[in-house]
N, C-alpha and C positions, 0 to 999 in steps of 0.2 A: 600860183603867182609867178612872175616872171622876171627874169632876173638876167640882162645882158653882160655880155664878156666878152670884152677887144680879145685880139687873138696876139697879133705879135707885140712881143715884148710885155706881154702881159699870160700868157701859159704856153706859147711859141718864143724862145729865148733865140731871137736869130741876131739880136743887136753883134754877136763877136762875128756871124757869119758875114753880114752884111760888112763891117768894118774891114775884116780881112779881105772882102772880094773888093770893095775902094779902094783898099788901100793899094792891091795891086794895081788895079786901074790907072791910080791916080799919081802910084811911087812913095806914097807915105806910110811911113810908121805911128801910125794913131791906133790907141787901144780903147775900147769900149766907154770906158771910165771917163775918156776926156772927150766924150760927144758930150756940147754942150747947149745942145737946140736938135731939134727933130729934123728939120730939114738940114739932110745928110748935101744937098749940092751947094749950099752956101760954106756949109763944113768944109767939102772938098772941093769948093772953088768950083762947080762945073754946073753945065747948063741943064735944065731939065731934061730937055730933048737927050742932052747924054748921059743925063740917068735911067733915063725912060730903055733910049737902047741900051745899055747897059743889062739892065734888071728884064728886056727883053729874052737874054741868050743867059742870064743866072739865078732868076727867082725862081722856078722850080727848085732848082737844086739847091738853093736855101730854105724852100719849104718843107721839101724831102729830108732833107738832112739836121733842121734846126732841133733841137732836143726840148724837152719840156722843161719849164719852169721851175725851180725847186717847188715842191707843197703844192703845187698848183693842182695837180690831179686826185691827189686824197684829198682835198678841201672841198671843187669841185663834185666828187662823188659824196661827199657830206651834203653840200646842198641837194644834190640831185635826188640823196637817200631820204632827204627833209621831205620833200614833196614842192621843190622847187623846179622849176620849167626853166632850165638855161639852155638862152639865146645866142650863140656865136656870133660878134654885130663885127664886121672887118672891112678894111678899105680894100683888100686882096679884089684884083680883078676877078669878076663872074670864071673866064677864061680857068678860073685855078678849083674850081668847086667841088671837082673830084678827087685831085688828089690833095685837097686838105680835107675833105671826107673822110679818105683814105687814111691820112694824117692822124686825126681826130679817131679815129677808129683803133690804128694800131699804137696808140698809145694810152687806149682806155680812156679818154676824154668823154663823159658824158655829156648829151647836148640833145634837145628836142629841137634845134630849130638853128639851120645854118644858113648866112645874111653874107653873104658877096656883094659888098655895094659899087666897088672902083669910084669912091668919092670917101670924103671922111666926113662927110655931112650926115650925120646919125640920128639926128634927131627924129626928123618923121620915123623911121625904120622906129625907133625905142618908143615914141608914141603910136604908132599904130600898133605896135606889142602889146601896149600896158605894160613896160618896164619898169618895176619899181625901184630897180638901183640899177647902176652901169659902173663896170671896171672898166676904167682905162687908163691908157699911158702919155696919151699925148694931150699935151696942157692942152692945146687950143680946141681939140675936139669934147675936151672937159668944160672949158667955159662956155663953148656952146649950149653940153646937154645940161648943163647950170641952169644959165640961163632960158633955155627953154621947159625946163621945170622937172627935168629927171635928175634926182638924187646922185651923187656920183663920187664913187670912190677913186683919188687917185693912184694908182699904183706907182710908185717912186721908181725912175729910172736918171740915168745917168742927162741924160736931155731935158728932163723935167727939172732935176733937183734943185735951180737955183730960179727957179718962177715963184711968181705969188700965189698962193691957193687960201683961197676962203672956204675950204669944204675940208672933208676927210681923205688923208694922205695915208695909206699903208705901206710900209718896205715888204713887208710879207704876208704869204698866202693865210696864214696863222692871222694875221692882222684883217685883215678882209675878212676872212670868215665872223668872227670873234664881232665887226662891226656888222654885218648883217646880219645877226644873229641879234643883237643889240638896239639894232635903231628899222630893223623892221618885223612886222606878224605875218606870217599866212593868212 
């Protein structure tokens, strides 16, 4: 059975990285804690196109450098040891698939199937899977796979925290596991 996983901010913890490189960008002293919506350019006041270029000449090096998740990676290899098939489902540009391979690889991330979309529109990707559950972080990518009928855990971060959610919310890896474990079978 199969089982999707956003990658950043959900077992790639790049939220302080991303913050710190804004912030220089932008002159502010904003901490992780006080992002209070996903879209970082209404955050920081700035146009796509200059985030775009932005995260042109610095995602890598946020990719490279972001550290794993607490718990994320022995949970992760619990499922994987179950005999569950995790899917890496990301908005990350195709552009990036090697070295979050790479990523994924020298951090011990177990994963049968990695999903570069450059869109956060996951649904078909998690339906043509057979997904039966999806972790992710970003509300609106959540009430999409809601509503189109994939089961979906939110992982709580700093940008979600103060959304409405009619599903299941975990702060920790311990919490997700413990719910899939719960609310599905092989």
């Amino acid at each position: 059975m199969n089982i999707g996983i956003d990658l950043d901010g959900t077992v790639a913890d790049n939220l302080e990285l991303l913050v710190e490189t804004l912030n220089q960008h932008c002159g502010k002293r904003l901490v992780g804690d006080e992002i209070r919506q996903y879209d970082l350019c209404k955050t920081y006041c700035i146009s796509e196109e200059e985030f775009i270029e932005l995260m042109e000449t610095k995602e890598e090096e946020i990719i490279v450098q972001s550290p794993v998740v607490p718990m994320a990676r022995e949970y992760i290899e619990k499922l994987a040891g179950q005999g569950w098939q995790i899917h890496i489902i990301t908005a990350r540009h195709p552009r990036y698939h090697e070295i979050t391979r790479k990523w994924l690889e020298r951090n011990d991330i177990p994963f049968c199937g990695l999903h570069l979309l450059n869109s956060h529109n996951k649904l078909q990707t998690c339906q043509n899977l057979g997904v039966k559950m999806m972790v992710e972080d970003n509300i609106h990518n959540a009430y999409q796979l809601k509503a189109g009928g994939i089961p979906t855990i939110l992982y709580e971060a700093p940008h979600n925290r103060y959304w409405s959610w009619q599903g299941t919310r975990c702060k920790t890896w311990k919490e997700i596991y413990q719910t899939i474990e719960t609310k599905l079978d092989k």
